[in-house]
N, C-alpha and C positions, 0 to 999 in steps of 0.2 A: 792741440791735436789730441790730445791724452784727454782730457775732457768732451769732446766729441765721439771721441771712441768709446767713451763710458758711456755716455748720453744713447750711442746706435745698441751698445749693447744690453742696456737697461730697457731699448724701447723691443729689442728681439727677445728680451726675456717676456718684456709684456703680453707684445701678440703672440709667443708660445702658450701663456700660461692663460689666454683667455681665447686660444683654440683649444686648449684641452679641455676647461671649460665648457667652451661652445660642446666639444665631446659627449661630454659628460653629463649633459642638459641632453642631450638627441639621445643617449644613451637611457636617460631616465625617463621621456619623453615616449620611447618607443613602449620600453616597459610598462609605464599608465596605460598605453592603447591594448598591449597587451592582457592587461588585469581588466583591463573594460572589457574586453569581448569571452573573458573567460569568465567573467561574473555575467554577464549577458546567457552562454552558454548554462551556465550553474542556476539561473533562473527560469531559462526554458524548461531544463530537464526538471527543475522544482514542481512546476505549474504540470508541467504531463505526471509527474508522481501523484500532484495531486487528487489531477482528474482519475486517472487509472483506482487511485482509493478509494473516491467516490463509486466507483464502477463497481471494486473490488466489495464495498459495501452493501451497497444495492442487490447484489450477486445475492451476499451470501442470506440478505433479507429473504430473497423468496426460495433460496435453500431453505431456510428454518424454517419460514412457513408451510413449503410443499411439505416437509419430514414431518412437521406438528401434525399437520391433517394426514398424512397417511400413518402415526402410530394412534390418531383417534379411531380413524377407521378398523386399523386393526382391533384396536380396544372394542369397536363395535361388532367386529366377525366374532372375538371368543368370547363378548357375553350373548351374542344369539346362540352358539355350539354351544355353551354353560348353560341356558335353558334351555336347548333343544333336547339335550342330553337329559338335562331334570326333568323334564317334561316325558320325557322316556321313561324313566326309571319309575316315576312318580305312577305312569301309565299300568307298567308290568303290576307294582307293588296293588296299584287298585286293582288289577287283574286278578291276580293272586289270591287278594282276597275275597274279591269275588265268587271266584273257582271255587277257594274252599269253601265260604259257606252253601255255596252248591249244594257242594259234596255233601253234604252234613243234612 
């Protein structure tokens, strides 16, 4: 009888300790599914930072570009007003002389 009773209590120790187990396994089981859909998530959002960089890239291409040709431009309005200007002074200065030997 004392030997039976060891036997039922050594087999109630068993199925405890391989439900807790089983536990323990569902417990660890969920968590994987868990890291899969947050590594899932962490890859979407990689692949749209991607994209967005390329975009962000692209962008700023034809920013540089538009600014390079509007400070050539510039560069090209103050040397027409640089020889518009010289072109004046140069005018007067032939004038001037002109005038005086006129005078003379």
């Amino acid at each position: 009888l004392i030997g039976q009773e060891n036997g039922k209590n050594r087999l109630r120790q068993a199925q405890e300790d391989a439900e807790e187990v089983k536990g323990i396994m569902l417990e660890n089981m969920n968590k994987a599914e868990e890291r899969t859909g947050k590594l899932g998530e962490l890859e979407d959002r990689a692949d749209e930072l991607l994209t967005k960089t390329k975009a962000f890239e692209k962008t700023t291409n034809q920013v540089k570009q538009k600014k390079r040709w509007e400070n050539k431009k510039m560069k090209l309005v103050f040397i027409g007003i640089g020889v518009i200007v010289a072109l004046i002074i140069l005018g007067l200065i032939i004038f001037a002389i002109v005038d005086s030997t006129r005078a003379h």
